[in-house]
C-alpha positions in Angstrom: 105.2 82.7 120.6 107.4 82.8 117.6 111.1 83.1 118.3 113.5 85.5 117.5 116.4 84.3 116.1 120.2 85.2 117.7 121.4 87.0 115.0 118.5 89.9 115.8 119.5 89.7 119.6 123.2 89.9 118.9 122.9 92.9 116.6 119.6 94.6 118.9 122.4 94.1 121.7 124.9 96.0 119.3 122.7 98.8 119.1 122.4 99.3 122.4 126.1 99.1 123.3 126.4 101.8 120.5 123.9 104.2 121.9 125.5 103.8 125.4 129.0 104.3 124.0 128.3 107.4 122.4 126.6 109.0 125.4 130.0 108.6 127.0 131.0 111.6 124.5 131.1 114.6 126.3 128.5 117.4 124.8 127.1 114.5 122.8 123.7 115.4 120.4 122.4 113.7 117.4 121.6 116.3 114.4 118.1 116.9 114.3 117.0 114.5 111.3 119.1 111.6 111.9 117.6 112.0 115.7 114.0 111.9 113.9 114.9 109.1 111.9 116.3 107.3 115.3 113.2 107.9 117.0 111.0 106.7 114.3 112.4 103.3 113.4 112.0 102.8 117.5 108.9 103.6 117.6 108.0 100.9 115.1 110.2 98.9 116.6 108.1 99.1 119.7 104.9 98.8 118.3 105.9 95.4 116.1 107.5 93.5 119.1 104.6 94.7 121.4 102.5 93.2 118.7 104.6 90.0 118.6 104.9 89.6 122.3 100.4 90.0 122.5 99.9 88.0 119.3 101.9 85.4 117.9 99.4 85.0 114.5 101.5 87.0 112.5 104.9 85.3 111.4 105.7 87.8 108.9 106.3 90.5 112.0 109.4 88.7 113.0 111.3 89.5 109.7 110.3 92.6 109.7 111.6 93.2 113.2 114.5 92.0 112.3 114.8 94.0 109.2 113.7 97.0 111.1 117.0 96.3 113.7 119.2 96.3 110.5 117.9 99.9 109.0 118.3 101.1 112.3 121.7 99.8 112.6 123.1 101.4 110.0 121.5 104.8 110.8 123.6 104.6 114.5 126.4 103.7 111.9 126.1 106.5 109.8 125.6 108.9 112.7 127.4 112.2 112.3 127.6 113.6 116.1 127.3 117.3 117.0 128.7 118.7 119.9 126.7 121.2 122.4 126.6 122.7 125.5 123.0 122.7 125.5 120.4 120.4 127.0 120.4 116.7 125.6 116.9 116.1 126.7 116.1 114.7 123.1 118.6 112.1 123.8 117.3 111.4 127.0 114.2 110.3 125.4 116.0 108.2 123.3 117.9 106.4 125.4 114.2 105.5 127.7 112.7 104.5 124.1 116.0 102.1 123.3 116.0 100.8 127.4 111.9 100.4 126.9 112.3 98.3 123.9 114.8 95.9 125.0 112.5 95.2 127.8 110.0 94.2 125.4 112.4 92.3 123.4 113.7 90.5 126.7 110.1 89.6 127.1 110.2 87.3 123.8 111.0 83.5 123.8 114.1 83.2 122.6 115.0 80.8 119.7 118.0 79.1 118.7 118.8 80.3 115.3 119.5 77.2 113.8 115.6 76.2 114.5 113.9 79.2 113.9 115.7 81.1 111.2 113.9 83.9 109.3 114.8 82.1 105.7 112.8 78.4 107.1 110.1 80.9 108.1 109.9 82.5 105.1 109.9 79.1 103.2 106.7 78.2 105.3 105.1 81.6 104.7 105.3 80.9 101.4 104.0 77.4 100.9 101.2 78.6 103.3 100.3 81.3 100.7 100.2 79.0 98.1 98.4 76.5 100.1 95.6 79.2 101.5 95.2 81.0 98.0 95.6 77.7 95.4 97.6 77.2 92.3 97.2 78.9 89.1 96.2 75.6 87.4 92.3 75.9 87.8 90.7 78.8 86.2 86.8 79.7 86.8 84.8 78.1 83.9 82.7 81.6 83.4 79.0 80.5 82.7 79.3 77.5 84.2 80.2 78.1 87.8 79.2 81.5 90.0 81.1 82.2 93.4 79.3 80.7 96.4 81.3 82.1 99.4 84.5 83.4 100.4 87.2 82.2 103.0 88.5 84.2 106.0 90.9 86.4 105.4 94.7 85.6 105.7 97.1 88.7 106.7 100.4 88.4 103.6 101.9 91.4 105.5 101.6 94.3 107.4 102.7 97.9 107.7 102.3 99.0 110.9 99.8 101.5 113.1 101.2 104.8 110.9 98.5 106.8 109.4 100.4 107.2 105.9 100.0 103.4 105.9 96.7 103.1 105.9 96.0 103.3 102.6 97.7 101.0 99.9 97.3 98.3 97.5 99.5 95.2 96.6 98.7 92.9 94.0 99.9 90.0 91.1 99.2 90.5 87.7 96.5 88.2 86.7 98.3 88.0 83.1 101.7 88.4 83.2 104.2 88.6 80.7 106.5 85.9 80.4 109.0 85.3 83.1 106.7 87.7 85.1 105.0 84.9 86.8 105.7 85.2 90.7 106.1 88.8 90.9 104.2 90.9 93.7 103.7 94.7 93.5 102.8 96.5 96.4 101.3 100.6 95.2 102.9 102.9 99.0 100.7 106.2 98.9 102.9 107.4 101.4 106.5 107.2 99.3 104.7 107.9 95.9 106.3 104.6 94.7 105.2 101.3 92.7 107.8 98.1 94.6 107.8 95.2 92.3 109.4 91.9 93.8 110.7 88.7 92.6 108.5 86.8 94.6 106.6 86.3 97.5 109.6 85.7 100.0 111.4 89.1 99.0 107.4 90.9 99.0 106.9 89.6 102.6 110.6 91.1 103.7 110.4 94.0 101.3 113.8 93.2 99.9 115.8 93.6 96.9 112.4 95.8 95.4 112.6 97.7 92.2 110.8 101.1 92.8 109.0 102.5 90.2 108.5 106.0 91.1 105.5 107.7 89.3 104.7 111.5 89.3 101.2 110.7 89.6 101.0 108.2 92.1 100.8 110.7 94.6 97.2 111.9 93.1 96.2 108.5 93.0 92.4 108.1 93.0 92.6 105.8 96.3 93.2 101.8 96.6 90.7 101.6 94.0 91.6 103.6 91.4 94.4 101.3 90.4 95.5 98.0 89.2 98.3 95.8 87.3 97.5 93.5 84.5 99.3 92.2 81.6 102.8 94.2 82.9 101.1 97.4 82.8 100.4 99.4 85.5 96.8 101.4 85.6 95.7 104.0 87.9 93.5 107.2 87.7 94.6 110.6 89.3 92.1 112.1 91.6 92.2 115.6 90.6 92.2 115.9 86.9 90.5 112.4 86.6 93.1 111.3 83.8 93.8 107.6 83.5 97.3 106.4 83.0 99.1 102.9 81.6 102.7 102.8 83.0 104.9 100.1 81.2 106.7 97.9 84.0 109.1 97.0 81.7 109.9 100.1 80.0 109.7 101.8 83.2 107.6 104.8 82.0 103.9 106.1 81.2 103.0 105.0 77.4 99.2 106.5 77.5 97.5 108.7 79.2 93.6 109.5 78.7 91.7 112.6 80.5 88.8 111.2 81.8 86.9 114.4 82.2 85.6 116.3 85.6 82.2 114.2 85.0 83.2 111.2 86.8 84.9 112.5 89.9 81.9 113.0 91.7 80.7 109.7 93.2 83.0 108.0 95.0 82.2 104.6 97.5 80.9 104.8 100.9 83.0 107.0 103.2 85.8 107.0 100.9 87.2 110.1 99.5 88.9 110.2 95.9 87.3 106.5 94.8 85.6 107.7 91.9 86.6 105.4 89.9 87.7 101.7 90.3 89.8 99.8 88.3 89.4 96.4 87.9 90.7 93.1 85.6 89.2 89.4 85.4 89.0 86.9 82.8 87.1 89.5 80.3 89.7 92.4 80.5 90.2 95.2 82.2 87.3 97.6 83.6 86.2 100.6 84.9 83.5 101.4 87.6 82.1 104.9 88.5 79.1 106.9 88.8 77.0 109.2 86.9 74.3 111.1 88.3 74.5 108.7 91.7 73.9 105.5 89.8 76.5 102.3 88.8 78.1 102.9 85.4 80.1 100.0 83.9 82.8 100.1 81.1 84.9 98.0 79.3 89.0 99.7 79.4 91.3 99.2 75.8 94.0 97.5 77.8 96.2 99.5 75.1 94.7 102.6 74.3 92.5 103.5 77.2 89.2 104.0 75.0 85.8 102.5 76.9 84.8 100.5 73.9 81.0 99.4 75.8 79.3 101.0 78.7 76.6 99.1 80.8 74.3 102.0 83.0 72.5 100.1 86.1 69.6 102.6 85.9 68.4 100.7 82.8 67.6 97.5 84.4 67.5 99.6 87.8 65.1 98.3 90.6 63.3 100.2 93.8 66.6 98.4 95.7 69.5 99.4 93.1 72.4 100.6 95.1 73.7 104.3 94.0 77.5 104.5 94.0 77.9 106.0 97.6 75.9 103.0 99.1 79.0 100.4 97.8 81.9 99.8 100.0 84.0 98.3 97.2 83.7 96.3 93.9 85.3 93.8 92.1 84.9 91.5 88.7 84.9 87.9 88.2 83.8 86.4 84.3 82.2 90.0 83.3 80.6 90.1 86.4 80.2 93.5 89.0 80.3 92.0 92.5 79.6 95.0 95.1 80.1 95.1 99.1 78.0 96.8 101.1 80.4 98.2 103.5 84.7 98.9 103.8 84.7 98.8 107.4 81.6 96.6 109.1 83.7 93.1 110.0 80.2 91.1 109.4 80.2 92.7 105.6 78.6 91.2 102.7 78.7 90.9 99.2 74.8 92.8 98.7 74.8 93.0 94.7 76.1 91.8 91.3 75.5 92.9 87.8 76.4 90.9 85.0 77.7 92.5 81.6 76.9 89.8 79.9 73.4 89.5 80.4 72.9 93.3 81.5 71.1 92.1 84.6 71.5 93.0 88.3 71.2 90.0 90.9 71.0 90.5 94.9 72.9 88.5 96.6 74.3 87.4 100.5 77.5 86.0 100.8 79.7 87.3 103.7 82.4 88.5 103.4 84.8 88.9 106.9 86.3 92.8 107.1 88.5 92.0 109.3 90.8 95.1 110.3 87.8 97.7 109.9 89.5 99.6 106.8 89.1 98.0 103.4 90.3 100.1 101.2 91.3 97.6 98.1 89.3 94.7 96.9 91.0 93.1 93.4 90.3 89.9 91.9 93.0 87.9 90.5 91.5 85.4 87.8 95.1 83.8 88.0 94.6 82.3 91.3 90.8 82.7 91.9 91.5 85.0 95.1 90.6 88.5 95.8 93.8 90.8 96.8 93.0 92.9 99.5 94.5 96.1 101.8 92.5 96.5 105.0 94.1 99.3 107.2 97.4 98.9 106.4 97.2 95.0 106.4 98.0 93.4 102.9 95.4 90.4 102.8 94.0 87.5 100.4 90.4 86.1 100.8 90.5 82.5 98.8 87.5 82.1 96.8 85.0 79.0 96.4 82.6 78.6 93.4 79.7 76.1 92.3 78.8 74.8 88.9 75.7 76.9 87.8 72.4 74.7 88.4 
């Protein structure tokens, strides 16, 4: 079981004492939204350390506890009371929800905070990630070595059991800009915003994040639809299928290009609004969609959005050619289309490739381990030689293994 370090249980304690104090106010109510907000951050609350208490294989859920303590805290702060005659049966509630969760936390070993700070577990998270996912010091040789298999899954982060987190993507660039090197960016459907952090510590914590917010990213065409590579950030809007590069460091959209209402009809297996896939690996930047139910390939202008070649699997198509709405997801590595056959079977597989650089499909079988039933994002990062993934609501990494070519 991990520990919890004193600070939380002094300032979880603090909360409490608060809540109790101001029930002593006669007439006492909380105005409506600050009592939503209340009930809210408790209930995650609740669901984390419940988590915590049944599983202790994911560190990361004891920052975040704490940091959900601390936005809490300030909300019983910031509390502007209202006084009624009325029934205080919302409050009520409450107060079971507050005296329910401190059970839960009571259940938790607790650590001195000297030994198990949240900074020295941070500091291991991070050399974990880097041990799990390698160095960017050893990029694939394409032509001369072809992936063989991939790793388990390791869990970066997670969001919780809300529905508006199910969906998402995070990701690094795979060519960054100078100085641009460690940064993480995590794409929330449900705010409509674009969080770029400094590095992995402050991505894990969500702190100190610079939100990009993006009119479009609330018509985002899905975790698939969008990607960040060389300090742009690319994404296609699901309704009027236009394709947009938003400069990270300029903070604003510097091209847009309609796509047209052709390619909105194909989207992956069981997945609404994935029409098209954006993707980047050691060639560039691509796109991935269907026309008339088959595979079409292009290569993106990084710059000005134009397809400058287009590769159509009906050409070399075979009786066992997947159509579109057969894939789960995609990704490139080297020029190459690696396809999934499902999002959400755990004992999934990589089924088919097709390589742009020979126009030629191969079959292929090399599991792959879905392991939260809900993979919605699947993005290679040539960088590090690991696929970036967000499986319902869980931001993960699958480290990669390849062969020389016989």
């Amino acid at each position: 079981m991990h520990g919890v370090n004193g600070q939380f249980v002094e300032r979880f304690n603090r909360l409490s004492e608060k809540y109790e104090a101001m029930q002593t106010t006669r007439g006492f109510v909380i105005r409506g939204r600050d009592l939503r907000k209340i009930n809210e951050e408790i209930d995650q609350l609740s669901k984390i350390a419940t988590t915590l208490v049944q599983n202790d294989t994911e560190t990361n859920l004891v920052h975040i506890l704490d940091a959900k303590v601390r936005n809490i805290s300030e909300i019983m702060e910031n509390l502007e009371l209202t006084f009624s005659s009325g029934d205080s049966s919302k409050e009520k509630i409450l107060g079971a929800k507050l005296r329910n969760l401190s059970a839960i936390i009571e259940s938790m070993e607790l650590a001195e905070s000297s030994r198990d700070s949240v900074k020295e577990q941070l500091a291991n998270l991070e050399e974990r990630f880097l041990r799990q996912n390698g160095t960017p010091t050893s990029p694939v040789n394409c032509g001369k070595e072809a992936l063989v298999s991939v790793s388990e899954p390791w869990t970066n982060r997670w969001m919780g059991t809300e529905g508006r987190f199910t969906y998402g993507a995070w990701f690094k660039d795979p060519l960054p800009t100078q100085g641009n090197e460690d940064k993480f960016y995590y794409a929330s459907f449900a705010s409509g915003v674009l969080y770029e952090f400094a590095n992995y510590s402050d991505f894990v914590s969500h702190s100190n994040p610079v939100a990009h917010s993006i009119p479009n990213i609330y018509s985002i065409n899905n975790a698939s639809g969008l990607c960040v590579y060389n300090g742009s950030f690319y994404f296609v809007t699901k309704h009027d299928m236009t394709l947009f590069r938003y400069n990270l460091h300029k903070q604003r959209t510097v091209v847009q290009r309609p796509l047209g209402y052709r390619l909105s009809k194909y989207p992956y297996s069981n997945f609404q609004h994935t029409n098209v896939d954006l993707e980047a690996d050691e060639k560039g930047l691509w796109a991935i969609y269907g026309i008339d139910g088959r595979i079409i390939i292009s290569k993106v202008d990084p710059v000005l959005l134009s397809f400058t070649r287009t590769w159509n699997t009906v050409e070399s198509a075979t009786a066992n050619t997947p159509r579109k709405r057969s894939v789960g997801n995609a990704f490139f590595i080297c020029g190459i289309m690696y396809a999934i056959r499902s999002h959400e079977t755990p004992d999934g597989s990589i089924f088919y490739a097709y390589d742009t650089n020979t126009s030629r499909e191969v079959f292929a079988s090399i599991p792959i381990h879905v392991k939260y039933g809900l993979l919605g994002q699947l993005s290679y990062n040539a960088r590090e030689r690991v696929l970036y993934g967000y499986d319902n609501g869980h931001m993960i990494t699958y480290p990669l293994h390849f062969a020389p070519v016989a």
